[in-house]
C-alpha positions as CSV (number, residue, x, y, z in Angstrom):
1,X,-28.4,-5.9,-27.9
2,X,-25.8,-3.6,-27.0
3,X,-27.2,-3.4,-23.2
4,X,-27.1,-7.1,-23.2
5,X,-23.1,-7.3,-24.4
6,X,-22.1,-4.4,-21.9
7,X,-24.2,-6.2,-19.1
8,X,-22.5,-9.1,-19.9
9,X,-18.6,-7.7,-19.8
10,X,-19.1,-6.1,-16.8
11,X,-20.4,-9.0,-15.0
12,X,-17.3,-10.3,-16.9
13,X,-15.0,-7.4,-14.7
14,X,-16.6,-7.7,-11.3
15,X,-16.2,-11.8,-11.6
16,X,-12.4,-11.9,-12.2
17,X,-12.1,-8.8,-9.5
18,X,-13.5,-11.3,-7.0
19,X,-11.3,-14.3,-8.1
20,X,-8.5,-13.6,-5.2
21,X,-10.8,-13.4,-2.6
22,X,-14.2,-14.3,-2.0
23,X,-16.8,-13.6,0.3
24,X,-17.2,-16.8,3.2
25,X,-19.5,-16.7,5.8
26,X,-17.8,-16.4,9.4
27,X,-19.3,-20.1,10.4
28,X,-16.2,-20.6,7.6
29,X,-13.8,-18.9,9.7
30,X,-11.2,-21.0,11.1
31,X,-11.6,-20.5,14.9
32,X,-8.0,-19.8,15.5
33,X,-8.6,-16.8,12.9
34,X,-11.2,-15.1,14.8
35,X,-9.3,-15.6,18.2
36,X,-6.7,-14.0,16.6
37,X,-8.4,-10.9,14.8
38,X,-10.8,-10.8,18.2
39,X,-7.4,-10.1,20.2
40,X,-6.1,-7.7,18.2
41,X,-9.3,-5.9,17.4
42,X,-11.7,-6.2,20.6
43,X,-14.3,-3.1,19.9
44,X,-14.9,-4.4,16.4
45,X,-18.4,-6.6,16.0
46,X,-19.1,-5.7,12.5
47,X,-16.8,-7.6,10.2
48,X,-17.1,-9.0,6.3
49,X,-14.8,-12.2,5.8
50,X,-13.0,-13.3,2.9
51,X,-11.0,-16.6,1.7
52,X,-7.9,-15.6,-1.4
53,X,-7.0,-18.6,-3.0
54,X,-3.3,-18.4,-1.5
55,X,-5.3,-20.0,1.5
56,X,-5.1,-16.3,3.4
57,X,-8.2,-14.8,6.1
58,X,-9.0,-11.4,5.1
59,X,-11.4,-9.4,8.0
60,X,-12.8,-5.9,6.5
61,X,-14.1,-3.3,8.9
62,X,-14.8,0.3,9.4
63,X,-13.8,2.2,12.7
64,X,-14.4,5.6,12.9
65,X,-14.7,7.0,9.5
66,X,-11.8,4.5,8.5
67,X,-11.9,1.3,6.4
68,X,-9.2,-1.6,7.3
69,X,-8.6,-4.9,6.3
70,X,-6.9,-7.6,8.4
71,X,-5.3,-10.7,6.5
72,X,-3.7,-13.7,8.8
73,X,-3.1,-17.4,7.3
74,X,-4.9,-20.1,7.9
75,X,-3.6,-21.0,11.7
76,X,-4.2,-17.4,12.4
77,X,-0.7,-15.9,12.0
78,X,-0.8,-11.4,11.4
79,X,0.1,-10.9,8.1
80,X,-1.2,-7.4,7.4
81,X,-3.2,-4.7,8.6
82,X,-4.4,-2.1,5.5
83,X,-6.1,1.2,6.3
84,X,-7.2,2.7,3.6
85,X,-6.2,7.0,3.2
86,X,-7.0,9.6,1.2
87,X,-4.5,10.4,-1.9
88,X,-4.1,13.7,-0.1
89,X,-2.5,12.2,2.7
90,X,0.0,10.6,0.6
91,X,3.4,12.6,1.5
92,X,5.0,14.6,-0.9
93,X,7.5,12.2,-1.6
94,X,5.4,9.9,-2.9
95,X,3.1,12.7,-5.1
96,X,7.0,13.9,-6.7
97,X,7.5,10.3,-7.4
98,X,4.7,9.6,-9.3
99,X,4.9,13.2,-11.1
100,X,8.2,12.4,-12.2
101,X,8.3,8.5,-13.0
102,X,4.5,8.1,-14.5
103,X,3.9,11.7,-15.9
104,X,0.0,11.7,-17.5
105,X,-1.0,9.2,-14.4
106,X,-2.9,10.2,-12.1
107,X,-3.2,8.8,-8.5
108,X,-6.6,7.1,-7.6
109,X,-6.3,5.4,-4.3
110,X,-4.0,5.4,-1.1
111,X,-3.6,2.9,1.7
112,X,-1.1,2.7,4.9
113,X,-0.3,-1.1,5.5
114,X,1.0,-2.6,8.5
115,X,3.1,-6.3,8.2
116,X,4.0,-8.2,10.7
117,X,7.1,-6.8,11.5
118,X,5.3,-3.6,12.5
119,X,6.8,-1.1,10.1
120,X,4.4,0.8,7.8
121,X,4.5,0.9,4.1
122,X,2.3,3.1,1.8
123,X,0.6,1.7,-1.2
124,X,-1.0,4.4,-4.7
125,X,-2.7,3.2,-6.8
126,X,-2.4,4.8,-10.2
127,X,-4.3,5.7,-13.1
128,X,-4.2,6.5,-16.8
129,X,-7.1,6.0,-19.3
130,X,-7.2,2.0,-18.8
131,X,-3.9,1.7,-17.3
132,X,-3.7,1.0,-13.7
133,X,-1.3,-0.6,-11.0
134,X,-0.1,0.1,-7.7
135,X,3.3,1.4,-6.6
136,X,4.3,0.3,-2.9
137,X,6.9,2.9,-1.2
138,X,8.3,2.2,2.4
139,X,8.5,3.7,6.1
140,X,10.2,6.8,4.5
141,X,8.4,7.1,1.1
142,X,11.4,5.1,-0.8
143,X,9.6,3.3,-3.8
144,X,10.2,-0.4,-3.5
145,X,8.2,-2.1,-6.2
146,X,5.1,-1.7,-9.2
147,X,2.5,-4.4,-9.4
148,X,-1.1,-5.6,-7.8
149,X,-1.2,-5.8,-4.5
């Protein structure tokens, strides 16, 4: 009985995970979409799609030993390029930040992202116990806002 109820939350957790953006087919991919991710990404053959409810194209690849996601809109407009990093990689800015603002967190996740105006910002994702959200920091490691990005 017990297996049954904890099989049944965590099919619960990975449904509403996949609620923003699901999975589509490319046949679903609006043509002008994979022009546009095509030109801006020529060596890359191997790609997953997905559809957010915003209306929003997101391509996931891996080059190298990298994994990056491309989102555009519908018409096939860049919005963002996201590559993901290793927490190590963060800089130290963004480690003292998070030492002194959430003390007890921990940080879980790291990604570089790229938006349209070409000027990278760095997102953490941090942890504690159930407790997690993302900070997003700018081009020079200045924290900007908390949420779910």
């Amino acid at each position: 009985m017990k297996t049954r109820l904890l099989l049944l939350v965590m099919t619960i957790i990975f449904s509403v995970g996949f609620v923003n953006a699901q999975k589509i087919i490319e046949s679903q991919v609006p043509a002008e979409v994979k022009a546009k991710f095509q030109s801006l990404n020529p060596n890359i053959k191997d790609v997953v799609w997905r559809k957010s409810k915003k209306g929003t194209y997101e391509a996931e690849f891996k080059q190298g030993k990298s994994s990056y996601s491309v989102t555009m809109d519908s018409v096939g407009n860049f919005k963002e390029k996201e590559m993901e990093m290793k927490v190590s990689e963060l800089s130290k800015e963004i480690h003292d930040y998070v030492a002194k603002n959430y003390p007890g967190y921990k940080l879980t996740e790291a990604s570089q992202i790229t938006y349209a105006d070409g000027k990278p910002m760095y997102e953490a994702e941090i942890t504690k116990g159930k407790d997690k959200f993302d900070l997003l920091f700018d081009s020079t490691y200045n924290y900007i806002k908390k949420g779910h990005f």
